[in-house]
N, C-alpha and C positions, 0 to 999 in steps of 0.2 A: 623167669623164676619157676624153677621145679618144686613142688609141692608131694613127699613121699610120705603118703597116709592117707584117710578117708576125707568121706563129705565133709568134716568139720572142720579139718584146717583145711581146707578150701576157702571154706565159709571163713572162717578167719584173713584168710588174705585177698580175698573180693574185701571185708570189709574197710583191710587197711589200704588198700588202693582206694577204693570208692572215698572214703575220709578224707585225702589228700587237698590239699588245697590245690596240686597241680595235677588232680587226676585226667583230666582232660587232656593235657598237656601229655603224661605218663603212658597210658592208656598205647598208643600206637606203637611205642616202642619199647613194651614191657609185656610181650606176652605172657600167658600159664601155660605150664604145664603139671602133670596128674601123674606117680607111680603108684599108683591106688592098694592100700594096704590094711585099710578100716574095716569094720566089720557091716559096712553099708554099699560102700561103692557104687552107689548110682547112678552117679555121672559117668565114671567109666562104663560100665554097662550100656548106658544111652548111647554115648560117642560108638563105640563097638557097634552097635545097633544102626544106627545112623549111615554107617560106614559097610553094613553089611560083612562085617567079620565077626568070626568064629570067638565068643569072651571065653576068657580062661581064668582060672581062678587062681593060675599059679603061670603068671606070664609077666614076671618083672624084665625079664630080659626084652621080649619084645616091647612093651611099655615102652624100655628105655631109648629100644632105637627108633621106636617114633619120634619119641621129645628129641632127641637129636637130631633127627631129619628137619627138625625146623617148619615147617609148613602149617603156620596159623591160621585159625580160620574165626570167625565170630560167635558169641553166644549172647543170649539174650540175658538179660540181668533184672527181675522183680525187685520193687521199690515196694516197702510196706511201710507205710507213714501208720504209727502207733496211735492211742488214743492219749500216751502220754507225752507226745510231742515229738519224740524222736525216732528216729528212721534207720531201715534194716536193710540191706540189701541181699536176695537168693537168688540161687545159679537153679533150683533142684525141687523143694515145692515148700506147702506151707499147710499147715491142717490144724483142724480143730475136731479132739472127738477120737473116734476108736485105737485106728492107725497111731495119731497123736501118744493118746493114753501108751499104748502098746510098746513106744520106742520111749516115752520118760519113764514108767514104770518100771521097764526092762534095763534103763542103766545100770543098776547094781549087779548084774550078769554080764557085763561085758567083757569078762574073761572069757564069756561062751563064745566070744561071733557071733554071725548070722543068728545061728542055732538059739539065739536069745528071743529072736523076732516070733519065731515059731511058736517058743514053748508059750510067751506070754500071750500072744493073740489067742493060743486055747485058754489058755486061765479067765481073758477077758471076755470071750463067750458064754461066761457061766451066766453074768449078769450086765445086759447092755445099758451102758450108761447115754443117758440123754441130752443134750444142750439145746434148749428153745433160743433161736439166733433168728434175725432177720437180715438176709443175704441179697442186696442191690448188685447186679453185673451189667458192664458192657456188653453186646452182643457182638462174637467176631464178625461178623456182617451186618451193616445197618439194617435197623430196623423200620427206620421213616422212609419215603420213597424219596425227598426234597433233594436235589442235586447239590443245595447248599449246605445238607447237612454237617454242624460243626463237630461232631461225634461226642467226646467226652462230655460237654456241655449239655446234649443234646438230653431232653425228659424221655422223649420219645425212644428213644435207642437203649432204657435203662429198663430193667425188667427187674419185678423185686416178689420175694418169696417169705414168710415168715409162718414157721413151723418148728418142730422138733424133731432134733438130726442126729442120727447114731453118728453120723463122720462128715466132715465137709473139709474138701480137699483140693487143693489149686497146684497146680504143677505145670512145669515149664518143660516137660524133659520125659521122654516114653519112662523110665524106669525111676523109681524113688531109692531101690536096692537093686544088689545084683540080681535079685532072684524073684523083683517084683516090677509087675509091669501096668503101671496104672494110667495110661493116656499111649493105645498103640500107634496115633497117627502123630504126637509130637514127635517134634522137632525142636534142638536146641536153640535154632537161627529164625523157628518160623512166627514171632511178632505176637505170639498168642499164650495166653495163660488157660488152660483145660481146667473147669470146673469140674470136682465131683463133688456131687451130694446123694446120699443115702440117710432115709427118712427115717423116723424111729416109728415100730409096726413092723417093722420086717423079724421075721422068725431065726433062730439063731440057725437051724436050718438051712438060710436061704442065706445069711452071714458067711456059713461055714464054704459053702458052695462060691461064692465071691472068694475067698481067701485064697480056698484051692484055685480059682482061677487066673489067680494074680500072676502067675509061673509065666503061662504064653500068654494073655489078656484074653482068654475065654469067657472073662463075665460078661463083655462086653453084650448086649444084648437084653439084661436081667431088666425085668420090667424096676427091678427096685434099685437101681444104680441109675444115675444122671449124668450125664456125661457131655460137659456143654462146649463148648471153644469159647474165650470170652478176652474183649480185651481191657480190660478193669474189670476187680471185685470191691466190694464196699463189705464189712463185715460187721455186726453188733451184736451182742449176746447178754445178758442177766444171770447167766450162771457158768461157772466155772468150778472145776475139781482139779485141773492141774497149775501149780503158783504160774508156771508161762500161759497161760490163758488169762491171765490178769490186767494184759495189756491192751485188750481188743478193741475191734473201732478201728481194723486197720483197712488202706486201702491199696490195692495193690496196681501197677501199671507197669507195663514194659519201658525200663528208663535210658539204657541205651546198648548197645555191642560192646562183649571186650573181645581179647583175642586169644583165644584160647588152644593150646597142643590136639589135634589128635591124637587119639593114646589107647592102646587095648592092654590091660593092665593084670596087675594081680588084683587083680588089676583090671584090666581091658585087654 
């Protein structure tokens, strides 16, 4: 199944597969593929990335004859169980907080493209909004020494944080957009979910400087960016500003591979 458009009908058909009562079943013999044409295309960008080619912003033709070529490979898929009982599945990331803000805010511009992500992340500089959350994660690597350790279960192996956060952001995949690159060492195959958290205290300053660096992952390094490898998050919060933040209390885990095109598009 070829999918021609952005992250969101993507997101749309991960969910209608993941639904199935025979997804299991469905799954090995129903790969995706991506002509990426949204005004986000992150996953394309990632794959492209992954794959070590050249992303273009105007490569429907190439795109095409990857998905043709046939040659599926795996991607990881997040499980966000709600606090209202029901369940989400993402290929790409999930956030609470600035980023967030920036991309619902910015809907009523999306006749602009990209160019919408831009203009709103300086609007939302002027004034940094806060969420006091308390954030539980798996650590990608044990934390107990016990050779029996059961991981998820495990107290030891769970590390929790509660403060107040301009952004907290979990991703599966080097790139959120084509043009942002927030987790330089993922991978779409590699079993882990990249935490980011950025604290509220940081100077819009030291924001604007992160924003800029989002292009090739230059922030990396910023004493005020967090940047964890994890394999579950646990999320809760008391305050929210945007209605999709009303659902929190989620928690996320890598739930299984699907199979998905290589593809450098308008793409990759």
């Amino acid at each position: 199944m070829v999918i021609v458009s952005g992250d969101g009908l993507m997101f749309e058909a991960v969910q209608a597969l993941t639904g199935r009562e025979d997804a299991d079943d469905l799954r090995p013999s129903l790969p995706l593929g991506i002509v990426a044409g949204g005004s986000g295309n992150g996953l394309a960008r990632s794959l492209a990335h992954e794959a070590g080619r050249a992303y273009s912003a105007n490569g429907v033709a190439a795109a095409s004859a990857c998905v043709a070529r046939g040659n599926a490979r795996p991607m990881d898929i997040i499980r966000l169980k709600m606090a209202g009982g029901w369940t989400v599945h993402a290929f790409l990331s999930f956030g609470v907080g600035y980023l967030s803000d920036v991309d619902i805010d910015s809907e009523r511009a999306r006749w602009m493209g990209e160019l919408r992500f831009t203009l709103w992340s300086l609007l939302l500089l002027r004034k940094l909004r806060t969420y006091h959350a308390t954030i539980e994660y798996l650590s990608g690597k044990p934390l107990c020494s016990s050779t029996s350790c059961p991981g998820m279960s495990c107290d030891r192996c769970w590390a929790t944080t509660t403060d107040d956060f301009i952004m907290i952001y979990a991703v599966s995949s080097a790139y959120i957009s084509s043009t942002a690159m927030m987790a330089p060492r993922a991978r779409t195959d590699d079993g882990l979910i990249w935490l980011m958290l950025i604290r509220a205290g940081v100077s819009r300053k030291r924001m604007l400087r992160f924003l800029l660096g989002l292009g090739e992952g230059t922030f990396v390094g910023m004493g005020e960016v967090e940047l964890v490898p994890v394999r579950a998050v646990r999320y809760s919060t008391w305050s929210c500003s945007n209605v999709l933040d009303a659902y929190l209390g989620q928690n996320f885990a890598i739930l299984f591979p699907i199979q998905i095109q290589p593809f450098w598009s308008r793409g990759g």
